[in-house]
ROSEKE-767170 format. One line per field, with one value per residue (C-alpha): residue number from 1; x, y, z. Coordinates in nm, 3 decimals, padded with zeros to 5 digits. Each point is the difference from the previous one (the first is absolute). Layout:
nr [NUM | ...]
X [X | ...]
Y [Y | ...]
Z [Z | ...]
***
This chain:
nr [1 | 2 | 3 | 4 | 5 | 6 | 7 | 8 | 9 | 10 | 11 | 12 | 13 | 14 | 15 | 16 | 17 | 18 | 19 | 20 | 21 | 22 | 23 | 24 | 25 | 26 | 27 | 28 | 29 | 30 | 31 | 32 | 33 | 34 | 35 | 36 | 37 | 38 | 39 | 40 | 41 | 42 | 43 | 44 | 45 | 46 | 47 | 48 | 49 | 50 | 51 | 52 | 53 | 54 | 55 | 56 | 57 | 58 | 59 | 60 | 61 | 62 | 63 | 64 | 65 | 66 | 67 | 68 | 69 | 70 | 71 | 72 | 73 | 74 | 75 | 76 | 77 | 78 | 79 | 80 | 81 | 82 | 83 | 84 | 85 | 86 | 87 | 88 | 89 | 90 | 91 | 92 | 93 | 94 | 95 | 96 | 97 | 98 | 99 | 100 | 101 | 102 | 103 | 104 | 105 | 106 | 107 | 108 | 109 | 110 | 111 | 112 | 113 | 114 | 115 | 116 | 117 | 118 | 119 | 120 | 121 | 122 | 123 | 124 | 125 | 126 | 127]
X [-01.876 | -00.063 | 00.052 | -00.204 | 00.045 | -00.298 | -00.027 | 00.368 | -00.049 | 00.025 | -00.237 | 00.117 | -00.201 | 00.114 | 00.155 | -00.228 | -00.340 | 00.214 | -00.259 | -00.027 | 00.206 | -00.175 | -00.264 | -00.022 | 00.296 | 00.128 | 00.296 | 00.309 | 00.184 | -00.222 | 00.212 | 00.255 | 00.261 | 00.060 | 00.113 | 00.124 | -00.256 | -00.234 | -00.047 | -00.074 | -00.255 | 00.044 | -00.170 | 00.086 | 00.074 | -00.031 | 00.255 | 00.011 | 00.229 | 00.126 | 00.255 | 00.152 | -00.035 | -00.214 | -00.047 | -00.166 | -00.096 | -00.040 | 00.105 | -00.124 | 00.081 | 00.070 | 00.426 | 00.304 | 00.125 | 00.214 | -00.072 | 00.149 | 00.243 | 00.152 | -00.239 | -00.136 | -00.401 | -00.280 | -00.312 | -00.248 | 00.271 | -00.093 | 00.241 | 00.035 | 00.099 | 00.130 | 00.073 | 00.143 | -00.052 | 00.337 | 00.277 | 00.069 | -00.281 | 00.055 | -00.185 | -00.002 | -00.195 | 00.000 | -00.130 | -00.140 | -00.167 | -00.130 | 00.308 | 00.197 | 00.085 | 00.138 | 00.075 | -00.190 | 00.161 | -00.069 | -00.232 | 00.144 | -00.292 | -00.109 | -00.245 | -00.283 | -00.207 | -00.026 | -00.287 | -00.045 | -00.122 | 00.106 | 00.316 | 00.033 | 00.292 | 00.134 | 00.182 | 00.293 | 00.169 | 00.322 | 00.276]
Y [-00.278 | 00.053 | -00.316 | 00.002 | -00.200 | -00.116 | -00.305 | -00.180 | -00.008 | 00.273 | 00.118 | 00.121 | 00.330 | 00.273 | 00.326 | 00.226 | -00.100 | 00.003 | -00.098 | -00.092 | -00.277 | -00.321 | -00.137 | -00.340 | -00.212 | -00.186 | -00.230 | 00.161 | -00.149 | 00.182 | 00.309 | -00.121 | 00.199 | 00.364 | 00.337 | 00.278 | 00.283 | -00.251 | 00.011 | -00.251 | 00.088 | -00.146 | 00.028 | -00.132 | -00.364 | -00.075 | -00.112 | -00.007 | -00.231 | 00.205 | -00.146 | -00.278 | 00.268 | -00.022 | 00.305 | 00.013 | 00.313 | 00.097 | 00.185 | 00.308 | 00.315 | 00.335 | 00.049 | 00.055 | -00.079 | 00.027 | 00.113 | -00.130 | 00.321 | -00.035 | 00.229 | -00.089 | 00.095 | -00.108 | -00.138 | -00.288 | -00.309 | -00.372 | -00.328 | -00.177 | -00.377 | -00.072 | -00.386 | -00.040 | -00.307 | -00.069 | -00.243 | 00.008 | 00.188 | 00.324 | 00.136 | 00.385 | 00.245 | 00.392 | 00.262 | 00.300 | 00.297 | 00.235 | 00.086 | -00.358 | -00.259 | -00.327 | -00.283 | -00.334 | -00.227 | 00.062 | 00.311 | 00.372 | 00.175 | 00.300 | 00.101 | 00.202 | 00.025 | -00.117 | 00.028 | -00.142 | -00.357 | 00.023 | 00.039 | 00.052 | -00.104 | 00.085 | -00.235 | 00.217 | -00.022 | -00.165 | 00.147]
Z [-01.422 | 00.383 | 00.188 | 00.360 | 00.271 | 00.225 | 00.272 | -00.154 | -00.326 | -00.309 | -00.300 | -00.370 | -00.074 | -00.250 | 00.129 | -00.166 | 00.242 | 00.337 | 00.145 | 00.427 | 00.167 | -00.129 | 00.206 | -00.138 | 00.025 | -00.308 | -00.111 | 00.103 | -00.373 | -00.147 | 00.066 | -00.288 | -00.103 | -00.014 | -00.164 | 00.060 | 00.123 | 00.121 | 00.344 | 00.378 | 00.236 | 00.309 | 00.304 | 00.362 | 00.040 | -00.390 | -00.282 | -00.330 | -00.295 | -00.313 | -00.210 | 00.219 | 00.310 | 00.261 | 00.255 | 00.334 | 00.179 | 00.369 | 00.314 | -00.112 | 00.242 | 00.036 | 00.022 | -00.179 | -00.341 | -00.315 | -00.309 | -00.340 | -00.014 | 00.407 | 00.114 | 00.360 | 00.040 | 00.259 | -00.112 | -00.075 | -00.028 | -00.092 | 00.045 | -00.365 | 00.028 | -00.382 | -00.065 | -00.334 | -00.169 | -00.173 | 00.047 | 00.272 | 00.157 | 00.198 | 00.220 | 00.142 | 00.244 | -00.071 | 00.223 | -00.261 | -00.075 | -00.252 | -00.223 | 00.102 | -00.260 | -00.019 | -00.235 | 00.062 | -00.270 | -00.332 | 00.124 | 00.113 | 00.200 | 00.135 | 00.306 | -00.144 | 00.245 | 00.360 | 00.298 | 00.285 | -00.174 | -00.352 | -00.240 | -00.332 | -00.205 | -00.358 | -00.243 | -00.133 | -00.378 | 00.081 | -00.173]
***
């Protein structure tokens, strides 16, 4: 499943069409839960709710970042706001790039893919 983003609010489409950032906007619950391989698009200014996490993207800009292993590279970066809706709710910002991940609550992602307006995110296996 490949979850886009578009104008606040998130669609449900399987991985295997990938098709472009979705133009019409839909209910963001729709986006349900998730598994691992399937994937978030988000583009500028957009979030998206999977599995009792919601995550906004912005900022995106040219600089400096780290990758999942330590390793510091320059590139496309995006800001990720996670709010996790849990007891009690937590809420986190992230400044990544291709090779970065993170865990959002019950999610562990990884950056994809990132340009100047869009990330992509994928939902790990948790060990």
């Amino acid at each position: 499943m490949l979850v886009t983003a578009c104008a606040r609010e998130a669609e449900k489409v399987p991985a295997a069409s990938q098709p472009p950032v979705a133009v019409n906007p839909v209910n963001p619950a729709a986006a349900g839960d998730a598994v691992a391989g399937d994937e978030l698009r988000l583009q500028s200014n957009t979030q998206a709710t999977v599995g009792g996490v919601r995550i906004g993207a912005g900022n995106f800009w040219e600089g400096e970042y780290q990758t999942a292993t330590g390793e510091k590279k320059r590139g496309w970066t995006a800001g990720l706001w996670v709010f996790v809706q849990a007891e009690p709710p937590a809420q986190e910002h992230h400044r990544v790039g291709v090779g970065s991940k993170l865990a959002a609550g019950n999610l562990d992602l990884e950056v994809v893919e990132l340009t100047r307006d869009t990330v992509r995110l994928r939902i790990l296996p948790r060990p």
